[in-house]
N, C-alpha and C positions, 0 to 999 in steps of 0.2 A: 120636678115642678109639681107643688100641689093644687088636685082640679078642687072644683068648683067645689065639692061636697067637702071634702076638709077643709077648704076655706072655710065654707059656712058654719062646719063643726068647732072650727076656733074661736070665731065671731062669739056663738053659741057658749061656747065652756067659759073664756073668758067673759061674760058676760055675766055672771053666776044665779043665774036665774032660773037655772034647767037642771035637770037630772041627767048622768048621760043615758039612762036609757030615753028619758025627753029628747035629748039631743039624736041620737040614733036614729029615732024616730023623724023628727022632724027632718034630716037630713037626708032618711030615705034608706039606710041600711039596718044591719044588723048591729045591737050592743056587743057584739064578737067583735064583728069587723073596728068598731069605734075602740074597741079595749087594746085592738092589736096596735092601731094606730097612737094610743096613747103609752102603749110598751115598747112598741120594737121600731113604728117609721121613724128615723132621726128628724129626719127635714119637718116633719108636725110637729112631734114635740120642741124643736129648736122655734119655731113661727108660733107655737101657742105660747111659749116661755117670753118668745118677744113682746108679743101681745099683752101678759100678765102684765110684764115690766113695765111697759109704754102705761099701761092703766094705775098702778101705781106711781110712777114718778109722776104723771098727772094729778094724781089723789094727793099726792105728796107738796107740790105746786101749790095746788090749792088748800089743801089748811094750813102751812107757814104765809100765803094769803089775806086767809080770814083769820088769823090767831091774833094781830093784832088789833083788828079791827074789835073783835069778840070781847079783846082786854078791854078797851077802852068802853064799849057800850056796858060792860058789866062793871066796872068804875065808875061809872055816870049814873047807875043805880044804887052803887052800894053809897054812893056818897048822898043820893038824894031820898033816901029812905030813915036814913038816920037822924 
């Protein structure tokens, strides 16, 4: 079971907006302890891998979404410019 601080360490990475020493930080431990956990705990790495993936096929969702939305507004330009 992972506690609270590798949860939030996942939230965190997945998120990609942090360094992991940002992330270490913010989580409250050491960039050792985060590395080890990014190398050797299965169970984080498998829950931050789920995480990635759930963030893409949503990214993914969403621009076969707006693609053709996008087509069309940029056809309704290119036809009325010319």
């Amino acid at each position: 079971m992972l506690d609270d601080k590798k949860l939030q360490a996942i939230d965190y990475l997945a998120s990609g907006e942090y360094t992991k020493t940002e992330v270490a930080k913010l989580v409250g431990v050491s960039r050792t302890s985060l590395h080890k956990w990014l190398s050797k705990d299965e169970e984080f790495i498998a829950k931050l891998n789920e995480r990635l993936q759930e963030i893409k096929d949503q990214c993914q969702k969403e621009f076969y979404y707006r693609l053709p939305i996008a087509i069309e507004e940029y056809w309704k330009l290119a036809m009325t410019t010319t």
